[in-house]
C-alpha positions as CSV (number, residue, x, y, z in Angstrom):
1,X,0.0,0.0,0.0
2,X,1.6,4.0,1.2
3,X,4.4,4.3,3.0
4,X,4.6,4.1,6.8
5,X,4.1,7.6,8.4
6,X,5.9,8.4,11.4
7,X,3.0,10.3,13.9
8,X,2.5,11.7,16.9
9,X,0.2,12.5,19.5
10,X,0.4,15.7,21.7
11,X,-1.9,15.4,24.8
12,X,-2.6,18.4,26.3
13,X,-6.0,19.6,27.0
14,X,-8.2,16.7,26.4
15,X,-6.2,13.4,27.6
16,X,-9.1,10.9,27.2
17,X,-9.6,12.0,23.4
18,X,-5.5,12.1,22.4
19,X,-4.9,8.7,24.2
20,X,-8.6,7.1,22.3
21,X,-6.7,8.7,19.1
22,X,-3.4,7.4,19.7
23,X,-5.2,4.2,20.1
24,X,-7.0,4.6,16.6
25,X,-4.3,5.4,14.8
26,X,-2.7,2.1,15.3
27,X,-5.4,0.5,12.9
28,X,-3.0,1.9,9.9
29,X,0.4,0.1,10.4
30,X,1.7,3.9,11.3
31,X,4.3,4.6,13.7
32,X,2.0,6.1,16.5
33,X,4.2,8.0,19.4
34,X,2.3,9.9,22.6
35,X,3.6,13.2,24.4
36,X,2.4,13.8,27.4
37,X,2.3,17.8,28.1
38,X,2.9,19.2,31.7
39,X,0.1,17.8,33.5
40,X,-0.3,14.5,35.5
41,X,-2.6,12.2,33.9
42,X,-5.5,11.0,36.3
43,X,-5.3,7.5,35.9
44,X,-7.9,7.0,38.4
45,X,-10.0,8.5,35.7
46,X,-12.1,5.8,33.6
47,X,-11.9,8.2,30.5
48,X,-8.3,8.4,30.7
49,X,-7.3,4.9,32.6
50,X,-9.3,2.8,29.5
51,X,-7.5,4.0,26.6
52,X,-4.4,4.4,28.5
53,X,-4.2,0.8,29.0
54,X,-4.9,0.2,25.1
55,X,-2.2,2.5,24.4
56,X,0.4,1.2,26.6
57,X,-0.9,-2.5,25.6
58,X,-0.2,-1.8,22.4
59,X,3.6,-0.7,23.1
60,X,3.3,3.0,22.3
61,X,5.9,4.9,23.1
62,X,5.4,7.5,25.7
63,X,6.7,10.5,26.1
64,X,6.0,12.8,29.2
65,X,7.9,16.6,30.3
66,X,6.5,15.8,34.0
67,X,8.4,13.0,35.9
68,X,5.1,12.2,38.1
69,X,3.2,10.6,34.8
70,X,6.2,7.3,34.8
71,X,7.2,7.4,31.5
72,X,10.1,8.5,29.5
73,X,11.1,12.4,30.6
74,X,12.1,14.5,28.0
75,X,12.2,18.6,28.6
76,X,10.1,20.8,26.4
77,X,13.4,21.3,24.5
78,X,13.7,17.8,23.9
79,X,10.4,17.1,23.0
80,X,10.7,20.4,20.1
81,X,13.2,18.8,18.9
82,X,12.0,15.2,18.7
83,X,8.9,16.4,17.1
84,X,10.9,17.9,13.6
85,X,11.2,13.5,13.0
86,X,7.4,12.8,12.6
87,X,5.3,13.2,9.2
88,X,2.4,13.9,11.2
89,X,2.0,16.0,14.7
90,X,-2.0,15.8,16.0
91,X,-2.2,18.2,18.7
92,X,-5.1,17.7,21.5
């Protein structure tokens, strides 16, 4: 078919709707990747916790600027600069 696109997922304002994305996106053989912006996700949270797990069942790698969410720490420099690698950047 196309070539593989190389994407990834910003989440931001509306965790629950990136992370269902990130999740969605899979369905295309794309490389899906998830940055998780300055807040702590509530994983308590059903609407985030759900498609959390699918993400992180899926092996998605996740990106976070804040420590407190467990995943791989990157500064905001870091992550500016990892971004300029992806075809595709969907901000939520």
């Amino acid at each position: 078919m196309g070539d593989t696109k190389k994407i990834a997922v910003i989440v931001r304002d509306r965790p629950a709707e990136a992370l269902r994305v990130a999740g969605g996106l899979t369905l295309a053989d794309d490389t899906i990747e998830v940055f998780i912006l300055d807040n702590k996700l509530d994983k308590n949270n059903a609407e985030i916790a759900m498609p959390l797990e699918l993400v992180t069942e899926l092996d998605l790698k996740i990106y976070s600027n804040n420590p407190d969410n467990g995943y791989t720490t990157l500064a905001l420099e870091e992550m500016a600069k990892k971004l300029l690698e992806y075809d595709v950047v969907v901000p939520y």
